[in-house]
Residue, then its C-alpha position, 0 to 999 in steps of 0.5 A: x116407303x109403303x112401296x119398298x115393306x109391301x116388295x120386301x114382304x113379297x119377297x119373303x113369303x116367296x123365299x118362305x114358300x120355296x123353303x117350306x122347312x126353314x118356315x118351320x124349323x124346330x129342334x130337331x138330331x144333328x149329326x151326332x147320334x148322341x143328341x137324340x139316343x141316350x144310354x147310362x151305365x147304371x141302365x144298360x146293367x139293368x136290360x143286360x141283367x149283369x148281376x145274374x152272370x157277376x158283370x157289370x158294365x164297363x164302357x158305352x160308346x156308339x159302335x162303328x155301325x150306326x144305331x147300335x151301342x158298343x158295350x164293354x161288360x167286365x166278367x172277372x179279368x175278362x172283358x166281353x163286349x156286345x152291341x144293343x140298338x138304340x131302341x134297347x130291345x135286340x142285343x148283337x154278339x160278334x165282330x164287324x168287319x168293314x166291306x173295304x177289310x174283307x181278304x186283308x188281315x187284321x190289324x194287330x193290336x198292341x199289349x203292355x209288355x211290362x204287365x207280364x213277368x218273365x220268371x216262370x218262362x221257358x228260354x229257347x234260343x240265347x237267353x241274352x239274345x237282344x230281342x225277346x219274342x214272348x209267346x203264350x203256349x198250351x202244350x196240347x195246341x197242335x198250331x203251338x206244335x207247328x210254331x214251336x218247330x218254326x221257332x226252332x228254324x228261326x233261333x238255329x239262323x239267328x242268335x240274336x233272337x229268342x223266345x220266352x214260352x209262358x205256358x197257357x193251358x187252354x180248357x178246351x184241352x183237358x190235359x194240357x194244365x197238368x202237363x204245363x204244371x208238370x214242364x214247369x215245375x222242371x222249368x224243362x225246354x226238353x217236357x215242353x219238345x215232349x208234349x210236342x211229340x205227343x210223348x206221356x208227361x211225368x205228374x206234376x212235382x210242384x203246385x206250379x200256382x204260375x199257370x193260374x196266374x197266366x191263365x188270368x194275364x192271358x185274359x187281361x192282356x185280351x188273349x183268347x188262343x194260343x199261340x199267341x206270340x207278343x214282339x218286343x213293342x208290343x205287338x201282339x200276333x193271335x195264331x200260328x205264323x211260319x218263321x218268314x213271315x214272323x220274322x217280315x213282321x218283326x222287321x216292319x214298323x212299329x205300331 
């Protein structure tokens, strides 16, 4: 029996010596960054110092690049959202981009279509077309203008399809408020093909309180430009496409 513990012995401090680690092992991270990196909602208002910008954090998650925090802070109706390392010194502002993601375009993202009320909305095309293309227009965006005639090929060919225009004055266009309060205060399709041509818009006959509001859904819904055209199903095109190209877009799957 001596004989058989002293070769079991042997062949453990031999399995123990080829495998100095296991002789050792203790606790230790696995695979998931969570179980050594830690972060409260509460703390990250505290490093971020929210309070002195009227934020707060909304979400925590780990972001797709490893050693960093994704957070979502909520400013008013807007969300921003930055990265901070696991360390909690640096913050990151900006996008990332998978290195397989470069040359192809963005995946478009999807909006709640029943969150914005039609009544104040500019029709082109048939009012009792079966699709209904929403786009959210600043009459001084020169990417708006250059839609808006693409639009104009699309509902001559097609009588199945208009578009519903929800004036959005961006800031940056000093102009562009007083003349989306004064096309809506007409509900006129014809100011709206004037501000296009660059033409003098009448002063505003009414408070047009509806612009506000889409300037605020326009945050909420996570639209930062204009054009910002929104397909039936939600999807949601950021920017200025030509009328063949919306028109593969619309055809194609639904996300």
């Amino acid at each position: 029996m001596l004989k058989y513990l002293n070769i079991t012995f042997c062949l453990v401090v031999l399995f123990l010596s080829a495998n100095p680690a296991r002789a050792f092992q203790g606790p230790g991270c696995a695979a998931d960054c969570k179980d050594c990196h830690s972060i409260s909602m509460d703390e990250a208002d505290k490093i971020l110092k929210t309070a002195q910008f009227e934020a707060k954090v909304k979400d925590i998650k780990i972001s797709p690049v490893k050693g960093l925090w994704e957070v979502e802070l909520a400013k008013g109706s807007e969300t921003i959202t930055v990265y901070l390392d696991f360390a909690k010194k640096y913050l990151v502002r900006g996008q990332f981009l998978p290195v397989a993601d470069i040359g192809k375009p963005a995946p478009l993202t999807k909006v709640d279509t029943k969150k914005i009320p039609l009544s104040d909305a500019l029709v082109l095309g048939n009012k009792d077309a079966k699709t209904k293309i929403i786009v959210f227009d600043d009459p001084d965006c020169p990417f708006c203008k250059k839609l808006h005639e693409e639009i104009r090929k699309i509902i001559e060919k097609n009588k199945d399809i208009s578009f519903l225009i929800k004036l959005y004055p961006l800031p940056i266009h000093k102009e562009a408020y007083d003349k989306s309060k004064a096309i809506l205060c007409e509900k006129s399709v014809k100011l709206l093909d004037d501000a296009f041509a660059g033409k003098v818009l009448p002063k505003p006959k009414c408070a047009a309180k509806e612009i506000d509001e889409n300037i605020k859904l326009a945050g909420e819904l996570g639209i930062r430009g204009t054009p910002a055209i929104i397909l039936p199903d939600g999807r949601l095109i950021p920017g200025y496409v030509d009328a063949d190209t919306l028109l593969k877009i619309l055809e194609s799957p639904p996300l």
